[in-house]
mmJSON file of the N, C-alpha and C atoms, coordinates in Angstrom:
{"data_MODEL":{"atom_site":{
"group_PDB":["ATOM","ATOM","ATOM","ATOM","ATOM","ATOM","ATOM","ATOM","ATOM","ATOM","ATOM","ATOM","ATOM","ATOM","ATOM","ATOM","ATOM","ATOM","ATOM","ATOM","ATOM","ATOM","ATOM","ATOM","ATOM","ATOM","ATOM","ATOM","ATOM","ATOM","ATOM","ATOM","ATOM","ATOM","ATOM","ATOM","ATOM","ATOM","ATOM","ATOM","ATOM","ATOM","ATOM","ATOM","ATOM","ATOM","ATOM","ATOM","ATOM","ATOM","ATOM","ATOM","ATOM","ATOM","ATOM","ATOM","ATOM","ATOM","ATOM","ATOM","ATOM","ATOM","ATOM","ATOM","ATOM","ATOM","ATOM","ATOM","ATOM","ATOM","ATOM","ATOM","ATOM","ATOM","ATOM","ATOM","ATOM","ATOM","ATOM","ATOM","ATOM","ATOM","ATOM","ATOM","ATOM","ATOM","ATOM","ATOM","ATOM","ATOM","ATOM","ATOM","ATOM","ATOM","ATOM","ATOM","ATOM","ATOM","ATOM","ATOM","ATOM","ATOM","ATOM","ATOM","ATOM","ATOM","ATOM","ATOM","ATOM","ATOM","ATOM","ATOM","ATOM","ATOM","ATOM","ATOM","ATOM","ATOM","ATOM","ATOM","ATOM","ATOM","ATOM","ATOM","ATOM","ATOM","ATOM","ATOM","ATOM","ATOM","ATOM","ATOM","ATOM","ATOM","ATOM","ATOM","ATOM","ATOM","ATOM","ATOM","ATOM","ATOM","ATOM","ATOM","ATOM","ATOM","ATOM","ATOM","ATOM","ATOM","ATOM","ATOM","ATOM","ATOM","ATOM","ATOM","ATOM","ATOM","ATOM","ATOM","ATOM","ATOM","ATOM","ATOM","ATOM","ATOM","ATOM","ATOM","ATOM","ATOM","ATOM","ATOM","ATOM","ATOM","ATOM","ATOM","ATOM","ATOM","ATOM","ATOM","ATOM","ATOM","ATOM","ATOM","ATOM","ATOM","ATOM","ATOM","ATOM","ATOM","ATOM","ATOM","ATOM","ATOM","ATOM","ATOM","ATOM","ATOM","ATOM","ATOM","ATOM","ATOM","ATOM","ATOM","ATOM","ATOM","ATOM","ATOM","ATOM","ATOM","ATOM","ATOM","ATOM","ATOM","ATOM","ATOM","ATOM","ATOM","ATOM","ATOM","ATOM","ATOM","ATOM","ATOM","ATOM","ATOM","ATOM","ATOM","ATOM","ATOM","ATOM"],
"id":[1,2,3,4,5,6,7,8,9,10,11,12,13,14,15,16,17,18,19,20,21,22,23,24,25,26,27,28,29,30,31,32,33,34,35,36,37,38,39,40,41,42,43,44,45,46,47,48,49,50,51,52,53,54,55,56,57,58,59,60,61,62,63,64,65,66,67,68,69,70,71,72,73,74,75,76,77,78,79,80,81,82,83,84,85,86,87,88,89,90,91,92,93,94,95,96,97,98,99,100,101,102,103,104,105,106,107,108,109,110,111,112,113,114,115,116,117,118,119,120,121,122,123,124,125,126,127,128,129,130,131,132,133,134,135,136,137,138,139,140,141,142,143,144,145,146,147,148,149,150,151,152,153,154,155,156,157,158,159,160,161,162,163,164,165,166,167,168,169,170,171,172,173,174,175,176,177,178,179,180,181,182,183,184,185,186,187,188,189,190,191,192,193,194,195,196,197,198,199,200,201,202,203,204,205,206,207,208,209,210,211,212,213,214,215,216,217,218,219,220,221,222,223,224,225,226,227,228,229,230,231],
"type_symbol":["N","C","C","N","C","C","N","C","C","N","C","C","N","C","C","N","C","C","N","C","C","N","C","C","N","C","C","N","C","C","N","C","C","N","C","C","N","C","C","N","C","C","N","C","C","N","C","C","N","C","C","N","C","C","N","C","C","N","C","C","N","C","C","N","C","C","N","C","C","N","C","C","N","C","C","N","C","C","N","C","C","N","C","C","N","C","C","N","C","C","N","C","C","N","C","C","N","C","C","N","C","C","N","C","C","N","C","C","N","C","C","N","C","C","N","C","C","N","C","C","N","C","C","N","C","C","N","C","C","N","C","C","N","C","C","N","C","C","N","C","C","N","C","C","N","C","C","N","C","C","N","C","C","N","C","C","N","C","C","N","C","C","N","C","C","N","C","C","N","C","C","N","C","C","N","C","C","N","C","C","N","C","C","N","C","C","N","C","C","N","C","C","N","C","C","N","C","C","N","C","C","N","C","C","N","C","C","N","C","C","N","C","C","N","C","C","N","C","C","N","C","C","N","C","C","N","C","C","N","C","C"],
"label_atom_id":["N","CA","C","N","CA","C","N","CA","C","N","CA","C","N","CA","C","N","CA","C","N","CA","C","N","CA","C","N","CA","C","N","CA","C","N","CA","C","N","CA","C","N","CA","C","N","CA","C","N","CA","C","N","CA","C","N","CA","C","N","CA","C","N","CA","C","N","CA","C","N","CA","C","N","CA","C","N","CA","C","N","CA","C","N","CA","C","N","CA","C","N","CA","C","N","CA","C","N","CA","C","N","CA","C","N","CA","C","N","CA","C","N","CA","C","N","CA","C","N","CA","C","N","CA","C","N","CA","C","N","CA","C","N","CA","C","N","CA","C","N","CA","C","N","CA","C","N","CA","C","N","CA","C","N","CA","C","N","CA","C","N","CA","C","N","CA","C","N","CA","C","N","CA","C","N","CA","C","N","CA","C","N","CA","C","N","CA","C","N","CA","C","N","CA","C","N","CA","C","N","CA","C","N","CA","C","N","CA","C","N","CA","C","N","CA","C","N","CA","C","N","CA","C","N","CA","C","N","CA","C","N","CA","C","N","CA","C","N","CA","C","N","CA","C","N","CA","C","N","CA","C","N","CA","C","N","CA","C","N","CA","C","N","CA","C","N","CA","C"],
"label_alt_id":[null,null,null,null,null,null,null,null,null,null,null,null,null,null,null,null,null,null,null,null,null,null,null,null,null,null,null,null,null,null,null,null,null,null,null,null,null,null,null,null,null,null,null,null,null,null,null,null,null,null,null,null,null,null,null,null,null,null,null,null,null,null,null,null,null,null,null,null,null,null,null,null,null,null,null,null,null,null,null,null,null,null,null,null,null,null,null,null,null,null,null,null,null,null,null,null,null,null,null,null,null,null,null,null,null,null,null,null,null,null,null,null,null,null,null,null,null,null,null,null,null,null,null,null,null,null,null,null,null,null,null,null,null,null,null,null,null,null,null,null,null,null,null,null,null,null,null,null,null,null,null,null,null,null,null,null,null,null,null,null,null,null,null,null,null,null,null,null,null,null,null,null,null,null,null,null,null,null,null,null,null,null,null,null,null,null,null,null,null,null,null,null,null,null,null,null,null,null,null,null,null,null,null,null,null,null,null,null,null,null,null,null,null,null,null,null,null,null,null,null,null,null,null,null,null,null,null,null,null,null,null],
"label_comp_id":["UNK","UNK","UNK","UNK","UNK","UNK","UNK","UNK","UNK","UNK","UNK","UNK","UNK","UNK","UNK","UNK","UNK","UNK","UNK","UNK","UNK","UNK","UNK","UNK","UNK","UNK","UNK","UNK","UNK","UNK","UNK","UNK","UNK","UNK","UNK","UNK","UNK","UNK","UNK","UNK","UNK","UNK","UNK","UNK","UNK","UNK","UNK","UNK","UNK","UNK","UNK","UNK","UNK","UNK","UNK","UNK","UNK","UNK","UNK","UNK","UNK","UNK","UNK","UNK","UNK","UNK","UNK","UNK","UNK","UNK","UNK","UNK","UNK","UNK","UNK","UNK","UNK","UNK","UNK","UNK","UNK","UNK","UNK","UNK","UNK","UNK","UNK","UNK","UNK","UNK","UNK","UNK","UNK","UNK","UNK","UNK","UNK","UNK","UNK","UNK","UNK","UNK","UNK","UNK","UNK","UNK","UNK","UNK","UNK","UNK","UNK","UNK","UNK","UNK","UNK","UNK","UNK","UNK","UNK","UNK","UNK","UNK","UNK","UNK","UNK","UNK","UNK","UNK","UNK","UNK","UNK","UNK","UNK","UNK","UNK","UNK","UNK","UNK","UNK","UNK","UNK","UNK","UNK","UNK","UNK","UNK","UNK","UNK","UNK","UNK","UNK","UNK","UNK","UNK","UNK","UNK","UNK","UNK","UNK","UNK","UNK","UNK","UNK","UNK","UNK","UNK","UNK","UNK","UNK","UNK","UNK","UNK","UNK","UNK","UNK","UNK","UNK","UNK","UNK","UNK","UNK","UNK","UNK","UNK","UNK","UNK","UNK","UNK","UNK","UNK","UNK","UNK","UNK","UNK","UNK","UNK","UNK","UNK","UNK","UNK","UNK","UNK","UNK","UNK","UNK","UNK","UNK","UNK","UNK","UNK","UNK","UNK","UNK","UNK","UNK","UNK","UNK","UNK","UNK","UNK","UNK","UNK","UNK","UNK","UNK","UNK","UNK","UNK","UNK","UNK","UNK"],
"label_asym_id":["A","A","A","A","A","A","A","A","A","A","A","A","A","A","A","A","A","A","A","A","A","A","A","A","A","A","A","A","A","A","A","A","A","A","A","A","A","A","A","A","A","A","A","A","A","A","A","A","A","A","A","A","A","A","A","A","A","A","A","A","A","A","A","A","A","A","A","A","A","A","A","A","A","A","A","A","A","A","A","A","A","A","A","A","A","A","A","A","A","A","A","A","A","A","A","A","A","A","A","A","A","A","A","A","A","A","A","A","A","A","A","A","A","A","A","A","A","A","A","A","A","A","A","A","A","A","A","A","A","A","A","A","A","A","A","A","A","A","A","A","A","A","A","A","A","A","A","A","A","A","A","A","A","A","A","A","A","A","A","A","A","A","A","A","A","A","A","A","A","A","A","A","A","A","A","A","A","A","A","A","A","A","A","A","A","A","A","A","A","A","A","A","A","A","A","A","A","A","A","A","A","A","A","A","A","A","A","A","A","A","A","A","A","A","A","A","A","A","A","A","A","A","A","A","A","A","A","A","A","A","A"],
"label_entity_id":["1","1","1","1","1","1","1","1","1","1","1","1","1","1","1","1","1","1","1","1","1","1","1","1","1","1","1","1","1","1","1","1","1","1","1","1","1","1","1","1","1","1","1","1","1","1","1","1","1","1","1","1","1","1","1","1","1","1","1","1","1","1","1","1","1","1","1","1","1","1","1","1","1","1","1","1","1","1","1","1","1","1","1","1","1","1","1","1","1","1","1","1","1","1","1","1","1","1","1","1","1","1","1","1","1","1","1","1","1","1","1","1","1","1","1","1","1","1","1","1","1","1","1","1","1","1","1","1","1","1","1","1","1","1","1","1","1","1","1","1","1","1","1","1","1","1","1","1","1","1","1","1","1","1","1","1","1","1","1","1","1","1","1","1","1","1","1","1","1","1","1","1","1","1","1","1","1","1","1","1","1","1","1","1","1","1","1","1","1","1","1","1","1","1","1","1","1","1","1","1","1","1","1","1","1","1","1","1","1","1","1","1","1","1","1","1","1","1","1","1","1","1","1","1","1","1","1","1","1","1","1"],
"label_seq_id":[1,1,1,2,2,2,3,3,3,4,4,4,5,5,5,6,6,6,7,7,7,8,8,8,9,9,9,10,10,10,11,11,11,12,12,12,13,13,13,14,14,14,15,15,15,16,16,16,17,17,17,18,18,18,19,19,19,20,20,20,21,21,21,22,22,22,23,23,23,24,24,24,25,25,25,26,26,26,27,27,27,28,28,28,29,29,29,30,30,30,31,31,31,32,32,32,33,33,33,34,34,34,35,35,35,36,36,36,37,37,37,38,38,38,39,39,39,40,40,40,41,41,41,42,42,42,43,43,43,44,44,44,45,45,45,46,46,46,47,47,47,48,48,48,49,49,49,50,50,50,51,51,51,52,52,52,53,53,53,54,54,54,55,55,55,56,56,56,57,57,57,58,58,58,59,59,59,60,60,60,61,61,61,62,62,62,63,63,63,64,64,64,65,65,65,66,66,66,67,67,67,68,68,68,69,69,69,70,70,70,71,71,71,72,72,72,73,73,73,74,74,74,75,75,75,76,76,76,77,77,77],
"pdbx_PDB_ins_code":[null,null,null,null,null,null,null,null,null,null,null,null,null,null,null,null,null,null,null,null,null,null,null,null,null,null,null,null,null,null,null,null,null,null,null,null,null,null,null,null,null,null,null,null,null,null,null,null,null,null,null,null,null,null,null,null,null,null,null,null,null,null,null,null,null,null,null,null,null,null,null,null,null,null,null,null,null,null,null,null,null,null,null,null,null,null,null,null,null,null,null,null,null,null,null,null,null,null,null,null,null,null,null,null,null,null,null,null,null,null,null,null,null,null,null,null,null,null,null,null,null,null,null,null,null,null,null,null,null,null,null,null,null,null,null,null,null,null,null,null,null,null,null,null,null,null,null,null,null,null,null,null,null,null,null,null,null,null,null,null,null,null,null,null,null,null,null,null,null,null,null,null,null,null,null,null,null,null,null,null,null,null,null,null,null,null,null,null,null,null,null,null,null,null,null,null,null,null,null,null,null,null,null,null,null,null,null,null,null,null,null,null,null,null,null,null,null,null,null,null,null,null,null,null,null,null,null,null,null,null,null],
"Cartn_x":[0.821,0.0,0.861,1.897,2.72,3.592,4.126,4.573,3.745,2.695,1.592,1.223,1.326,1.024,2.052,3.631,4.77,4.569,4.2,4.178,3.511,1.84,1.235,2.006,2.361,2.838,4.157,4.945,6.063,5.631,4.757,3.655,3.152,2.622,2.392,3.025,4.339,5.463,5.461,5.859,6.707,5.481,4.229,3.471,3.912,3.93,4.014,5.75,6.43,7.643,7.394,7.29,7.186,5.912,4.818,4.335,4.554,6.24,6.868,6.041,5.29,4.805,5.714,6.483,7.538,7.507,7.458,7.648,9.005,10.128,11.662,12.419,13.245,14.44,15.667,16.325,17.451,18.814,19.587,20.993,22.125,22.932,24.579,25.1,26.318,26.981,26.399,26.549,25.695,24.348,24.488,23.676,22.388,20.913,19.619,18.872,18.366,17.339,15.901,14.749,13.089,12.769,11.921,11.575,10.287,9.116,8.082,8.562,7.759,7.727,7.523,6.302,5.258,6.368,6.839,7.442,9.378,9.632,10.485,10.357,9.443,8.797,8.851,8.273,7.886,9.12,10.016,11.465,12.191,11.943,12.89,12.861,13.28,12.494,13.396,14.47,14.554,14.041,13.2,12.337,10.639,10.645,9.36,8.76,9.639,9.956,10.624,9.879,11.462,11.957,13.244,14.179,14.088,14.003,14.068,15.291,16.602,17.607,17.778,16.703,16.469,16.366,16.161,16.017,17.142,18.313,19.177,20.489,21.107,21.991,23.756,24.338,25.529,26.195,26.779,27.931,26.957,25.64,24.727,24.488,24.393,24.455,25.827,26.573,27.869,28.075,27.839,28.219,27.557,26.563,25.818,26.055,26.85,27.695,28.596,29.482,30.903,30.367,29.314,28.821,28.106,27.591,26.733,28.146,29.27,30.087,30.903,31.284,31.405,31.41,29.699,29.298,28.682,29.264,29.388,27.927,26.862,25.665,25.775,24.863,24.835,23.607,22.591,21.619,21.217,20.856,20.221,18.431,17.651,16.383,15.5],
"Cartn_y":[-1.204,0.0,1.263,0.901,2.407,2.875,1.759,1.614,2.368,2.155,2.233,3.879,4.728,5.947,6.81,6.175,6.725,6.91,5.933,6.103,7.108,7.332,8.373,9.617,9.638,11.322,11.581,10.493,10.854,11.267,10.756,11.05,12.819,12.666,13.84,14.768,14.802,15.993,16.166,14.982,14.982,15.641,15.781,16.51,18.152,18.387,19.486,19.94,19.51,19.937,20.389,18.992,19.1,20.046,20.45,21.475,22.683,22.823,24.211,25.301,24.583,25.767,25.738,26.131,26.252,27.82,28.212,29.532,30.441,28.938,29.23,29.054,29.852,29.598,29.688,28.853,28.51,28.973,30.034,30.316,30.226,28.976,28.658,28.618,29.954,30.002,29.715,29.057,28.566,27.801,27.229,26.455,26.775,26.713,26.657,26.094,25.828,24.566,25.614,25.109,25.314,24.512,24.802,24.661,25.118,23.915,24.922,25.174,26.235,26.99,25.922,25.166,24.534,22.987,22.593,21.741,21.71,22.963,23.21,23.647,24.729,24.6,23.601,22.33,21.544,20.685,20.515,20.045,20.295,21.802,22.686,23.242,23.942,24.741,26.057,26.222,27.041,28.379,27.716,28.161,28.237,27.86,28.486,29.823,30.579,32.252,32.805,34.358,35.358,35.391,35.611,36.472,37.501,38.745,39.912,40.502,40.801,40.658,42.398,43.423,44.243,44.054,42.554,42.185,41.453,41.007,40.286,41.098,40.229,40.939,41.094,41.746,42.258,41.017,40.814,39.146,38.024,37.973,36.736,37.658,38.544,38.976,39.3,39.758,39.094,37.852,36.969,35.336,35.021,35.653,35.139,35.744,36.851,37.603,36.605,36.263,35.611,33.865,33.462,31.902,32.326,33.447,33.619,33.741,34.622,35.013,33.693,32.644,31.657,30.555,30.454,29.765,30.167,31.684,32.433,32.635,33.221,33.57,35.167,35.236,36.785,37.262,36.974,37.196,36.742,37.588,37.151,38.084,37.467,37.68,37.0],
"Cartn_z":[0.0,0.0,0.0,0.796,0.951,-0.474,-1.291,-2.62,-3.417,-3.209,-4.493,-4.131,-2.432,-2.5,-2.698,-2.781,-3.102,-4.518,-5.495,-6.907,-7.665,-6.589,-7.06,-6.703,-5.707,-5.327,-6.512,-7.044,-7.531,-8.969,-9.482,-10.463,-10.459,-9.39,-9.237,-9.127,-8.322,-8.458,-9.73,-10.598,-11.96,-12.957,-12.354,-13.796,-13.134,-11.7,-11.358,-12.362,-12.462,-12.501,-14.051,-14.532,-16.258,-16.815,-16.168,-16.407,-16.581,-15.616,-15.559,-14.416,-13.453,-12.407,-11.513,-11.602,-10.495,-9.932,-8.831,-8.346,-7.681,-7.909,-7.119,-8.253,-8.065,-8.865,-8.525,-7.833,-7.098,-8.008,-7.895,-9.109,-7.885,-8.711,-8.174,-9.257,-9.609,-10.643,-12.029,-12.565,-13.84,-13.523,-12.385,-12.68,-11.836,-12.062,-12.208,-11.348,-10.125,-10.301,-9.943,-10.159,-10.404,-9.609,-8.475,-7.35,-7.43,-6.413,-6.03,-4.514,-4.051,-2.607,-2.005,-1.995,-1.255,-0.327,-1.656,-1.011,-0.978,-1.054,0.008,1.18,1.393,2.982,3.523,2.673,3.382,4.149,2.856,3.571,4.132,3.901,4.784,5.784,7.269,7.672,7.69,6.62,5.954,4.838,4.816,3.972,4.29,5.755,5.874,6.538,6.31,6.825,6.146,5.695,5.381,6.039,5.628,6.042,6.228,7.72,7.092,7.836,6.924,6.892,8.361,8.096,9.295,10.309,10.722,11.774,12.742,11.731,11.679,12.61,13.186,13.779,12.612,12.78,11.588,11.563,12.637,12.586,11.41,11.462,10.489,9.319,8.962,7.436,7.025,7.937,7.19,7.243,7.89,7.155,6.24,5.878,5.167,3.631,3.794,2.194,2.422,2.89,2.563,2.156,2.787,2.429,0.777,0.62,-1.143,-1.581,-1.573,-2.34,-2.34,-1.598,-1.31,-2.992,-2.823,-3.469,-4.853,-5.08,-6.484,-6.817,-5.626,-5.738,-6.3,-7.357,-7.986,-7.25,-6.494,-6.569,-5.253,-4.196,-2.75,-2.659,-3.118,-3.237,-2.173],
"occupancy":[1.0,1.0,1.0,1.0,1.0,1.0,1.0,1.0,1.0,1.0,1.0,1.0,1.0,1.0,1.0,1.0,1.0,1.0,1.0,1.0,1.0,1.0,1.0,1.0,1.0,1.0,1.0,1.0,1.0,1.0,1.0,1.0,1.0,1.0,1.0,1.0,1.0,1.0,1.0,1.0,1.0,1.0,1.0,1.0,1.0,1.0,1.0,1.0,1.0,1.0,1.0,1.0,1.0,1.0,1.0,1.0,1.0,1.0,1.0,1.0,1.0,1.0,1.0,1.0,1.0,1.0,1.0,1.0,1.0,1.0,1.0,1.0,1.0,1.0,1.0,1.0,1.0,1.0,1.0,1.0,1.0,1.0,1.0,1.0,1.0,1.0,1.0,1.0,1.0,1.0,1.0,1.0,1.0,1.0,1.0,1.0,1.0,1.0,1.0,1.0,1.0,1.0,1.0,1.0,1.0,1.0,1.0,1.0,1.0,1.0,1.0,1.0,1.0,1.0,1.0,1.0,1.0,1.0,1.0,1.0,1.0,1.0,1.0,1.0,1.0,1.0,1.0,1.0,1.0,1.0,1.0,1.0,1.0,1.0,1.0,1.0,1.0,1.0,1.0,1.0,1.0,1.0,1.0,1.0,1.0,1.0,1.0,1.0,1.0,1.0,1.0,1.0,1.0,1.0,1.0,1.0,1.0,1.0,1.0,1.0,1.0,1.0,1.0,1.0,1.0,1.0,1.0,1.0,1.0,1.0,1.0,1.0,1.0,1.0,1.0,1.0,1.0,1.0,1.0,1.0,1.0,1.0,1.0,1.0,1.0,1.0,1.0,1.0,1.0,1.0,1.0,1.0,1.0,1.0,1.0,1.0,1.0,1.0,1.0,1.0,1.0,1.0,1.0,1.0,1.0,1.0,1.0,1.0,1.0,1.0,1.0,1.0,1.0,1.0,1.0,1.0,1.0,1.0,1.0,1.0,1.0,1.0,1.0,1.0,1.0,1.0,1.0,1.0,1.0,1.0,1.0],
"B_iso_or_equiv":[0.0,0.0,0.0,0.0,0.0,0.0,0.0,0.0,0.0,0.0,0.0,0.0,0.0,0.0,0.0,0.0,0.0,0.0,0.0,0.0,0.0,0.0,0.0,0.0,0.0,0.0,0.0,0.0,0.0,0.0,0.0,0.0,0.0,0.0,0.0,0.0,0.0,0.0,0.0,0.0,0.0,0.0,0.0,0.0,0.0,0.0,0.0,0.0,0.0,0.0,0.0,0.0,0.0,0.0,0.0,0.0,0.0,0.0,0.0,0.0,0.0,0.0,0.0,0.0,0.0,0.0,0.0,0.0,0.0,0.0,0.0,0.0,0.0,0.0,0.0,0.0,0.0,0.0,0.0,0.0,0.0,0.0,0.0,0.0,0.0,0.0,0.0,0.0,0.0,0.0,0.0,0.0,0.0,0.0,0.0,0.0,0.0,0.0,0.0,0.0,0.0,0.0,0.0,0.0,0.0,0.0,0.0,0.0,0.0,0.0,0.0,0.0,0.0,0.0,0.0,0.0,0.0,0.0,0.0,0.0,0.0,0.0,0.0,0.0,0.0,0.0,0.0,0.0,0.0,0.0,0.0,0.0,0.0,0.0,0.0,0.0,0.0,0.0,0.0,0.0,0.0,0.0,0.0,0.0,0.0,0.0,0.0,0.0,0.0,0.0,0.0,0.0,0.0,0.0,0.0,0.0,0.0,0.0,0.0,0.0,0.0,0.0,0.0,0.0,0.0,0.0,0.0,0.0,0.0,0.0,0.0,0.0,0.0,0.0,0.0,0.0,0.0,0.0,0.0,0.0,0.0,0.0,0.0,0.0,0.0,0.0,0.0,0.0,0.0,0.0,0.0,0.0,0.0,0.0,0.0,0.0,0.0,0.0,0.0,0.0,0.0,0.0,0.0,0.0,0.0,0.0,0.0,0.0,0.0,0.0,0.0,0.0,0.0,0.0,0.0,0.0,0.0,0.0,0.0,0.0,0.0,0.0,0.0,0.0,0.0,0.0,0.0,0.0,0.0,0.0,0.0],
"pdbx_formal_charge":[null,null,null,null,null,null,null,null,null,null,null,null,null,null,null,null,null,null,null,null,null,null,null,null,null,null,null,null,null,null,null,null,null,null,null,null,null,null,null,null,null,null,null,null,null,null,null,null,null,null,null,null,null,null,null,null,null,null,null,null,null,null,null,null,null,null,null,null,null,null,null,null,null,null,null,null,null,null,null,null,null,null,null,null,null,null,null,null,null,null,null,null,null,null,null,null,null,null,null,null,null,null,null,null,null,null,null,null,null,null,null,null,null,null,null,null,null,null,null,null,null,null,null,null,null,null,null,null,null,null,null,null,null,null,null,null,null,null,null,null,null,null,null,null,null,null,null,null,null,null,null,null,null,null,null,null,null,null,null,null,null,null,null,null,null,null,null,null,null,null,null,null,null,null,null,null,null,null,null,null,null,null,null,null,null,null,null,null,null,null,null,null,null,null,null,null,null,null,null,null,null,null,null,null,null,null,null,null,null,null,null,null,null,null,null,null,null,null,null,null,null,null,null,null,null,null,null,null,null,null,null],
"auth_seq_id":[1,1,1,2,2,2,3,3,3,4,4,4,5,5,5,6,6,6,7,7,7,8,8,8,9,9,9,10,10,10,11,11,11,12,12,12,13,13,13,14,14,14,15,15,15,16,16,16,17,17,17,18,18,18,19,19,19,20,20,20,21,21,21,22,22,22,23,23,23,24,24,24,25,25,25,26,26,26,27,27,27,28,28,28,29,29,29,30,30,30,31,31,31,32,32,32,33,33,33,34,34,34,35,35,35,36,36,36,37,37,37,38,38,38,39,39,39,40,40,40,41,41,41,42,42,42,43,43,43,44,44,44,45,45,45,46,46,46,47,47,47,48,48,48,49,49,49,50,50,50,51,51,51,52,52,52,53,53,53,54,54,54,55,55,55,56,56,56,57,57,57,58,58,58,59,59,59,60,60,60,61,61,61,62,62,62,63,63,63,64,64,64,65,65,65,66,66,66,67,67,67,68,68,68,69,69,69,70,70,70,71,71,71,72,72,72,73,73,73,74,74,74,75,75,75,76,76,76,77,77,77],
"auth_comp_id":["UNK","UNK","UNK","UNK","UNK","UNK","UNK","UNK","UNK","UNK","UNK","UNK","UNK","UNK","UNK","UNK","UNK","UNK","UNK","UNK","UNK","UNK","UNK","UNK","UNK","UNK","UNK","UNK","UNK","UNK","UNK","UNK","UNK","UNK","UNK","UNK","UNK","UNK","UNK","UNK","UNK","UNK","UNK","UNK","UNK","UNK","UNK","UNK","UNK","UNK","UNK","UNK","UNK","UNK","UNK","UNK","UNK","UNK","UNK","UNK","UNK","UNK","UNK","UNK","UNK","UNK","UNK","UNK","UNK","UNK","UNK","UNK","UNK","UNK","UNK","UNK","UNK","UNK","UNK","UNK","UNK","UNK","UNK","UNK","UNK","UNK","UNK","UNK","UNK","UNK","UNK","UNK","UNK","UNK","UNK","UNK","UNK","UNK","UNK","UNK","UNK","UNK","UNK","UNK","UNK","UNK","UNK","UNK","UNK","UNK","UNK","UNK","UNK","UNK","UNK","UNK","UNK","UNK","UNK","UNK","UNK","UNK","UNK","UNK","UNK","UNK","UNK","UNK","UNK","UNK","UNK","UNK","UNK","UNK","UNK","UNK","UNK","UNK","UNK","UNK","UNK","UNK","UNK","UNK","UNK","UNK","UNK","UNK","UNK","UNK","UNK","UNK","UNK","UNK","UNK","UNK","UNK","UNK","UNK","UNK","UNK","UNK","UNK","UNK","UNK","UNK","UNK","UNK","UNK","UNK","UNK","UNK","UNK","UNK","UNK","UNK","UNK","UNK","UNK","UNK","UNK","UNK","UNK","UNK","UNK","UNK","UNK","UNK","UNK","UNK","UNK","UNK","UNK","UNK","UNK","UNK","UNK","UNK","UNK","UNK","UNK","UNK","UNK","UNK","UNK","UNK","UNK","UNK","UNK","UNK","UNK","UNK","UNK","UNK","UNK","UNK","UNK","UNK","UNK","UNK","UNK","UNK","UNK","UNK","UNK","UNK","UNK","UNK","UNK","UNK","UNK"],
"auth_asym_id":["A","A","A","A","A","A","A","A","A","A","A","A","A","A","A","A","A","A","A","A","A","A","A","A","A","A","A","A","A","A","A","A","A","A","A","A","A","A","A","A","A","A","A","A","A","A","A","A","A","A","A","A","A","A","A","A","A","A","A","A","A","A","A","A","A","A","A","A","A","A","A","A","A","A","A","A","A","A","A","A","A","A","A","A","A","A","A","A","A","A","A","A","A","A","A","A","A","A","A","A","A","A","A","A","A","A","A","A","A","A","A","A","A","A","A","A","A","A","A","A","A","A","A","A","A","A","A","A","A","A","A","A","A","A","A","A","A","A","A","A","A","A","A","A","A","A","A","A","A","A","A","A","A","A","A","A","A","A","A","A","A","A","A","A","A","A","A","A","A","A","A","A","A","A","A","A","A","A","A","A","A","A","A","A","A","A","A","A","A","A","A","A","A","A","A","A","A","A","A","A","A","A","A","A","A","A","A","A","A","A","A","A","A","A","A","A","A","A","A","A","A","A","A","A","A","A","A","A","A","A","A"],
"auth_atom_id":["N","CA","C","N","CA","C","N","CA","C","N","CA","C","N","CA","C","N","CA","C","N","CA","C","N","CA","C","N","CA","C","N","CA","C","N","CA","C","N","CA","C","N","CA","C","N","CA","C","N","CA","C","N","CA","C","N","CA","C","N","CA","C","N","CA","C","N","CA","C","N","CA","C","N","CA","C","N","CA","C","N","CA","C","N","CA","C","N","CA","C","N","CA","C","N","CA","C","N","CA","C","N","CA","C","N","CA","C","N","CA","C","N","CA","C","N","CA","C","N","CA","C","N","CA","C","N","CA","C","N","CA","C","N","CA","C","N","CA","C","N","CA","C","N","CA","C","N","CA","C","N","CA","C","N","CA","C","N","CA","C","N","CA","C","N","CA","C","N","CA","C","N","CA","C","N","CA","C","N","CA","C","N","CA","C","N","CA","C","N","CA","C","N","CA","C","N","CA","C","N","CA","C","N","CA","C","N","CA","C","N","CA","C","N","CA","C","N","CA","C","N","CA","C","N","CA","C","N","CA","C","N","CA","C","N","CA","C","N","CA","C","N","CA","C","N","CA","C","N","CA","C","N","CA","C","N","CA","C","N","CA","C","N","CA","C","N","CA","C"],
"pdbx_PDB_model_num":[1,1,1,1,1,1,1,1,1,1,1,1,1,1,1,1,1,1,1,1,1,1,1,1,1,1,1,1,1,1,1,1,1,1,1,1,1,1,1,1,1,1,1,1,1,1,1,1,1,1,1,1,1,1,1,1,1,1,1,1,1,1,1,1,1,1,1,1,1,1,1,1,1,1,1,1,1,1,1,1,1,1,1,1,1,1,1,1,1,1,1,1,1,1,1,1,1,1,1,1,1,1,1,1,1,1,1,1,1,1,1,1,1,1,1,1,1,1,1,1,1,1,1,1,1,1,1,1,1,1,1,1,1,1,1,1,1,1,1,1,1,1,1,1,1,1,1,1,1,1,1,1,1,1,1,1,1,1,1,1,1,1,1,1,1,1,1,1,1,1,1,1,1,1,1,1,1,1,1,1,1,1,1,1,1,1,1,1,1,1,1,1,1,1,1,1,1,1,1,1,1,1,1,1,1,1,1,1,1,1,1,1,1,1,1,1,1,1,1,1,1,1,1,1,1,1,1,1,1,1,1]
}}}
């Protein structure tokens, strides 16, 4: 039973993906990935809050320039 509800959901991501509704767009150097929100929230709990970087104390937004510049991020949105 549990096989058979893994198959549908993977089904189901894969029309979500190949449909192209994606609402994230993840950029490392060249490379791309398309993401929905929904279920990175879900994996993450990174991602289930802004950031609001005003709120942040200086020592964590500077680590957090040297970890993007790091990893050759053009873009912190």
């Amino acid at each position: 039973m549990k096989l058979i509800c893994i198959n549908y959901l993977i089904h189901a991501l894969l029309i979500l993906y190949d449909a192209g509704d994606y609402d994230v767009i993840i950029k490392a150097g060249e490379t791309k990935i398309q993401n929905i929100s929904c279920i990175l929230r879900a994996r993450s709990p990174s991602f289930k809050d802004e950031v609001k970087l005003t709120e942040q104390p200086c020592e964590d937004i500077l680590k957090l320039l040297i970890v993007s510049n790091e990893l050759l991020l053009e873009e912190l949105v």
